[in-house]
N, C-alpha and C positions, 0 to 999 in steps of 0.2 A: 504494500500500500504506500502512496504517494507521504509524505512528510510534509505536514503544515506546519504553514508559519505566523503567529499574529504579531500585529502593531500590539503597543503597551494599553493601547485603552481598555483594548479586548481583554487582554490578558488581566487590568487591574478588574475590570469588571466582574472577571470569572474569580478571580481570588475574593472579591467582595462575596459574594453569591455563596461559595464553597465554603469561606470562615463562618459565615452567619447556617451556615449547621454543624459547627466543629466545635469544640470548648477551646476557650481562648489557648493562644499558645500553638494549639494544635499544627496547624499549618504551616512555621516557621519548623518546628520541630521534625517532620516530617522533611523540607527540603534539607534540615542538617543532618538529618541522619545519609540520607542516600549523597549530602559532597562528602561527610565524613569517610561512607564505604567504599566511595572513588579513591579520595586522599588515601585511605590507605591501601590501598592497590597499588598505592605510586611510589610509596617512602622506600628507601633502599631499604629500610629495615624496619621491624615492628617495634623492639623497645630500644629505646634513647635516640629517637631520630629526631632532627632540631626543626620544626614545627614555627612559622613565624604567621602571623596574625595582624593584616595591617585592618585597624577596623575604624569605620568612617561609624557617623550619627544614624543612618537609616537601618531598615531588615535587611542589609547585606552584613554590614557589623553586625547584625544577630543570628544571622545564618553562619557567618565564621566563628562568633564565639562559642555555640554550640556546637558544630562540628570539632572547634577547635576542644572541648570539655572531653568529647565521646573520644578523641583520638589519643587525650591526654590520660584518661582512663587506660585504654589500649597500650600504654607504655610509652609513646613519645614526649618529647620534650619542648611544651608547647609555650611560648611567648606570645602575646596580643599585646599589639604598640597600638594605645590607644591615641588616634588622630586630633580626637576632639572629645577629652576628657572626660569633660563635664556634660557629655552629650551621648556615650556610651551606653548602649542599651543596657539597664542596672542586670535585668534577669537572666541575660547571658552570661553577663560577665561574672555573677553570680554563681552560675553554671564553671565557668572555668576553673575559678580559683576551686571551688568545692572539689575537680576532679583532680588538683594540686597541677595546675598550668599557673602561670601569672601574667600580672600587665604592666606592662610601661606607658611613659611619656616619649614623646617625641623628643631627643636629646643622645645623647653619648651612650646612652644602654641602648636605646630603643636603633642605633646606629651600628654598633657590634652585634646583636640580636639576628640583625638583618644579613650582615655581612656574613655569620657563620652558618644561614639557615641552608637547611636542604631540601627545603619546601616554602614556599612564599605563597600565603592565599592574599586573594587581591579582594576585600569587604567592604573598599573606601567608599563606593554609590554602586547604585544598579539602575534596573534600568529607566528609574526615574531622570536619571542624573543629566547635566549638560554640560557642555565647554568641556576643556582638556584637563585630566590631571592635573590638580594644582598640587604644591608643595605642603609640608617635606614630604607629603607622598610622594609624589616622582626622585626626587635627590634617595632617598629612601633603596624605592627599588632599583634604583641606578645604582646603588652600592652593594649590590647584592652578587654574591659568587655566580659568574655565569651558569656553573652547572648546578645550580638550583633549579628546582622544577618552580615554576610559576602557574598557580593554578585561578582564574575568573573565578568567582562565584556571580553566576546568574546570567553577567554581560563585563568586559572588562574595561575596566574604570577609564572615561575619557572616551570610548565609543557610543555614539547614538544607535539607539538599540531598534529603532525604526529605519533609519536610511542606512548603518554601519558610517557614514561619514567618522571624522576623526580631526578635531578642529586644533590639533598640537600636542603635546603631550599625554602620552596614554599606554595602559598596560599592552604588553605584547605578551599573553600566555602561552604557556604550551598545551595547556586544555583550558578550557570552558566548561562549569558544572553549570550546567540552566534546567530552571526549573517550572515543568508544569505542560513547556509549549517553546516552539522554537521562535525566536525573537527575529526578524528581516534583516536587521544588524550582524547578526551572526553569520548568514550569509550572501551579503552583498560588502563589496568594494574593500577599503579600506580595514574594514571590522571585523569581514571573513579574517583575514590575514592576521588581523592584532588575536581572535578568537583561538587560533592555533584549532586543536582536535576539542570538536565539540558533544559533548557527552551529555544526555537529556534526561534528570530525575523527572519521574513520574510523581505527584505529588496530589492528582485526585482532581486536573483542572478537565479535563476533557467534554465531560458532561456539558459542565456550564460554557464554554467555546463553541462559538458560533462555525460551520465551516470553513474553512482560511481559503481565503482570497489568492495567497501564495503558496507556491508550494513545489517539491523537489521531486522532481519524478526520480525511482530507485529504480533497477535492472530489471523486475519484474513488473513494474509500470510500463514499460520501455516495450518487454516482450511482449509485454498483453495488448500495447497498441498496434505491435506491425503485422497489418492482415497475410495472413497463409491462404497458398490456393488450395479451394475446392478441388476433388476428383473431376468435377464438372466445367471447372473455369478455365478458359482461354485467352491467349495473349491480349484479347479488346476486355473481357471483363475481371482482368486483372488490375487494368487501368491503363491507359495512353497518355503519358509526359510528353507537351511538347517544350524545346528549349530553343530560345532566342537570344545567341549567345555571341560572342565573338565579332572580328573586323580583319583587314588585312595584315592591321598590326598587331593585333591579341587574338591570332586564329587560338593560340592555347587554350586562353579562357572555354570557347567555346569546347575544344574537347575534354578540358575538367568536367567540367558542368555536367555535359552529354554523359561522358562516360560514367561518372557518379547517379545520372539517373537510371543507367543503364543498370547497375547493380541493386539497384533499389526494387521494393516491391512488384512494383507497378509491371508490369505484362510485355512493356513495347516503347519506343521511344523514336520520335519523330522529333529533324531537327531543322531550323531555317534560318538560312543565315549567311554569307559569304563565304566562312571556311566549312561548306558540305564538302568539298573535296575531300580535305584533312579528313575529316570527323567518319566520311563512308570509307575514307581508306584504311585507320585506324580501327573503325569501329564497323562492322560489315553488318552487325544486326542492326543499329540505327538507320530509318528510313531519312535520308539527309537531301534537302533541297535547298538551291539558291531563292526559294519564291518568297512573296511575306507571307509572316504566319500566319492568314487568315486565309491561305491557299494550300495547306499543308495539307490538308483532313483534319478531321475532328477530335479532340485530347479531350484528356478531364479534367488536367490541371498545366500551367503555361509556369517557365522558370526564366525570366527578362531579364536581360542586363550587364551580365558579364565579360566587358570587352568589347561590346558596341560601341561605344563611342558617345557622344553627345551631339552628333550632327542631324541634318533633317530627318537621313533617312532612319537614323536610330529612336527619331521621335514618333518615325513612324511605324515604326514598329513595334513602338510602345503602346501606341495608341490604338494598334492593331489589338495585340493581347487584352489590353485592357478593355476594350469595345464586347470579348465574346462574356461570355455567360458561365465558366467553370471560374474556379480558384485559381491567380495568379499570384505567384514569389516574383517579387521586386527588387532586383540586387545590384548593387556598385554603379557603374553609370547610368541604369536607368530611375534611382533614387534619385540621380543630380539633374535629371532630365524631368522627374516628378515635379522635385521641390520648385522649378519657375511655370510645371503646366498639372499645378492641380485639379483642375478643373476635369479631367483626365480622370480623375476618382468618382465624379458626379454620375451617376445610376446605376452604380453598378452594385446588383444582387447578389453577387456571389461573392467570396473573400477576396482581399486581398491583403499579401503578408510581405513586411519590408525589411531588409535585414544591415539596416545602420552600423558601421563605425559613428567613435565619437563626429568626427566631422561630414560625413555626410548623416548625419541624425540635427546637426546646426544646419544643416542646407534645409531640409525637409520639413524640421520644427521653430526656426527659427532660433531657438539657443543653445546652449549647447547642455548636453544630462546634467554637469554640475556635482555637488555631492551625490543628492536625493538622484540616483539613478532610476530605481525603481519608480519614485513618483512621477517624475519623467517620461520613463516609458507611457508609463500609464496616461496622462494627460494628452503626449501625441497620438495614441493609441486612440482616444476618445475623441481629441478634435478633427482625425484625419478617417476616423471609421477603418482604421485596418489591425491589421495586426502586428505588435514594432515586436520586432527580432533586437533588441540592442547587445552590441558585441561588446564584450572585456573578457576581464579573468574571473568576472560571472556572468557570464551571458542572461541577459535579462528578456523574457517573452511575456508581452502584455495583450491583451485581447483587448476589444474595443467597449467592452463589459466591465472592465477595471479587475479581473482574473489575471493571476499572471505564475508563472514558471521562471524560478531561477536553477540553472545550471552551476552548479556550487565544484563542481570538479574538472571546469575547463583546463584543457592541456596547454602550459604553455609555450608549447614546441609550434603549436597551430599559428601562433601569430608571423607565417611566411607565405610568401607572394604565391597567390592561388588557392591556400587553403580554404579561401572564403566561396570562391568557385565551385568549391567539393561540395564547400555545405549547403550551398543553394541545389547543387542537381541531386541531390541525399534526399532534401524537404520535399521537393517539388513529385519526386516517389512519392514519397510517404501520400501527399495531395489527391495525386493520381491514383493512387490502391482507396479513396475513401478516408484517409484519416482526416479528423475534424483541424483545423487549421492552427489553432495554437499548439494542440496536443501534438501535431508533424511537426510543428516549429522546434517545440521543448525535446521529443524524440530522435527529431535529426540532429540537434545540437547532443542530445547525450551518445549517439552513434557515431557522431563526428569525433566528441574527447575519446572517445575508446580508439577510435580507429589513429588519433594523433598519437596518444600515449603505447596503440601496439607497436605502431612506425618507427617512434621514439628508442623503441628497447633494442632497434636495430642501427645504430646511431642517427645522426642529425637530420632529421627530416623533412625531405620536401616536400611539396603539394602533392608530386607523382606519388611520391612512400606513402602519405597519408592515402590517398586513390586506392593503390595497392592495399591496403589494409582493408579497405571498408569492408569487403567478404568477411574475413575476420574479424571484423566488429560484429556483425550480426551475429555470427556466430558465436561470439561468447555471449551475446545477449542472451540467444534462442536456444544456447545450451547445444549447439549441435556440430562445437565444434570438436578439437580431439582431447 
């Protein structure tokens, strides 16, 4: 099952709901016990392992000082440097000293503390919190032995736990204990990164959460979307990819594209364009012509843009695709060809899905994603009726619904010339077999990091290595490979 993700509203809402049938306490108690049974899965050793405790004024200082109690029971040697003294939740801290842990100040103990710990939890905010890590928390964990385990609790300190932005100073964990529900921060942008390995206590929120709006397709989400043919089904009702790709001087584009649709679902592939040549000589099952695609025969999904160009005939051919009546992917130059003939978008029934870099997603939206990538997406997604594909090292897919899919394990081998060409004639499959438009988008994008990271394990990979892989992506999807 797919992985959701809520905003903080959601999340404070359900913990409101959930506490108002627990007896007090209950709930914080519960997220300490399951970071305490992480932490200790981590400590190089179970008794006398030095334990450090930076604990801020909110329920994250109460989430660490309880786990920090239950581990200090367990035989470690637990320190909490109280941030804000006089602002320390009493009943945690309570909790600590009773299990014989103690607490400092911020100063010369609270300094040495840090510097000898073999575990550092990070309790200063969560995911109420705003702006960067302020001080001595940061000087703090900056003085900390590199090989300390640094662990979040909840969301790490100085990350926005809605867009993962990151506005200057801020923890860099090597895990994240979060609790209840995955937070958007976690995985997008900057926060993915600062979040390190993200590990999800269960703490009783589910009920009360609403269905998440985002959300992380996993390998059997992946295999349960890509349709398999029937005993009965033939090359037309597999589905027909047509691809409008390529120029004189990016005949390649075109045979990435092609050739990636060709191993996709979909039944047959028809291509129109200048380099047919190339593409029937290379590719002998694609039915390839010089005509416009609106003289090709008939497809069930169209993949635009790759290496066309920006000139008349490329508008025409944009305008061509965009004119018929199936599901059309919009990629690289014909995005820059969008963004000054919107108008191009006006009646049409059926999807269409775009798949932006940062700058051409400023050509198309007019600014550029910014932190808030996610809400971004979402907003062009909604003012333009399509479906935005935004590229990074989380690929962000939004529907025109404000639904969206992040790809949280993009490869970063993929960011080289043409890999973007793969992933458009991948999707435009997917299109063409029937899958629903966002769900091809989020699908091709997770068959695409597979197919970059198998490329990857055979050195430095290029657009062709990735190509070459995609059989092999599928197949470790579909299980059927060796």
């Amino acid at each position: 099952m797919s992985v959701g993700a809520w905003p903080v509203a959601e999340i404070r809402a359900a913990e409101e709901a959930l506490m108002a049938t627990l007896p007090e306490g209950a709930l914080m108690l519960r997220a300490a016990h399951g970071l305490a049974v992480r932490c200790g899965r981590m400590l190089p050793r179970r008794y006398g392992a030095r334990v450090v405790l930076l604990v801020g004024a909110g329920n994250n200082g109460g989430d660490a000082l309880y786990a920090g109690a239950t581990l200090a029971r367990g035989g470690a040697a637990v320190t909490a440097v109280l941030l804000t003294p006089d602002r320390a939740p009493p009943a945690g801290l309570a909790a600590l000293r009773g299990a014989g842990g103690r607490a400092v100040e911020t100063g010369a103990a609270a300094a040495r503390a840090v510097a000898a710990a073999e575990m550092v939890l990070d309790g200063v905010v969560g995911i109420g919190g705003s702006g960067e890590l302020r001080q001595p928390a940061a000087d703090l964990l900056a003085a900390r032995d590199p090989e300390a385990i640094v662990v979040a609790v909840d969301v790490p300190s100085g990350v926005d736990s809605d867009t993962g932005a990151v506005a200057g100073a801020h923890v860099a964990a090597d895990v994240t204990v979060t609790f209840g529900g995955h937070k958007p921060g976690l995985l997008l942008g900057a926060g993915a990164v600062a979040a390190g390995v993200v590990e999800l206590v269960d703490i009783g929120l589910r009920p009360y959460l609403p269905e998440p709006r985002l959300r992380v397709l996993t390998r059997d989400d992946v295999a349960a979307a890509i349709p398999r043919p029937g005993h009965l089904d033939d090359k037309y009702t597999r589905g027909v990819v047509g691809v409008a790709a390529g120029s004189s001087r990016y005949a390649g584009a075109a045979l990435l594209a092609t050739a990636a649709a060709a191993q996709s679902p979909a039944g047959m592939v028809r291509y129109a364009g200048p380099a047919a040549g190339l593409v029937q000589s290379r590719l002998p099952e694609v039915i390839a012509s010089t005509e416009a695609p609106d003289r090709v025969g008939r497809v069930q999904a169209w993949v635009v843009g790759p290496g066309i160009g920006t000139d008349h005939a490329a508008e025409a051919a944009l305008a061509a695709v965009l004119h018929s009546a199936v599901p059309v992917l919009v990629d690289a130059d014909a995005i820059t060809i969008l963004a000054r003939r919107r108008d191009l978008l006006a009646g049409r029934a059926a999807a269409t899905v775009i798949t932006p870099h940062d700058r051409e997603f400023a050509r198309i939206a007019g600014n550029e994603p910014g932190a808030d990538r996610l809400g971004a997406a979402r907003t062009a997604a909604a003012d333009l009726g399509v479906t935005v594909l935004l590229k990074g090292d989380a690929t962000i897919v939004a529907a025109p619904d404000g639904s969206a899919y992040v790809d949280a394990g993009s490869e970063p081998w993929l960011a080289t010339a043409g890999s973007g060409d793969v992933l458009s004639g991948m999707i435009g499959g997917l299109l063409a077999a029937g899958v629903e438009p966002a769900l091809a988008a989020a699908a091709g994008t997770h068959l695409h990091s597979a197919a970059g990271a198998l490329a990857a394990e055979r050195g430095v990979p290029t657009a062709v290595d990735v190509l070459a892989a995609v059989p092999r992506a599928y197949a470790s999807v579909l299980g059927t490979g060796d």
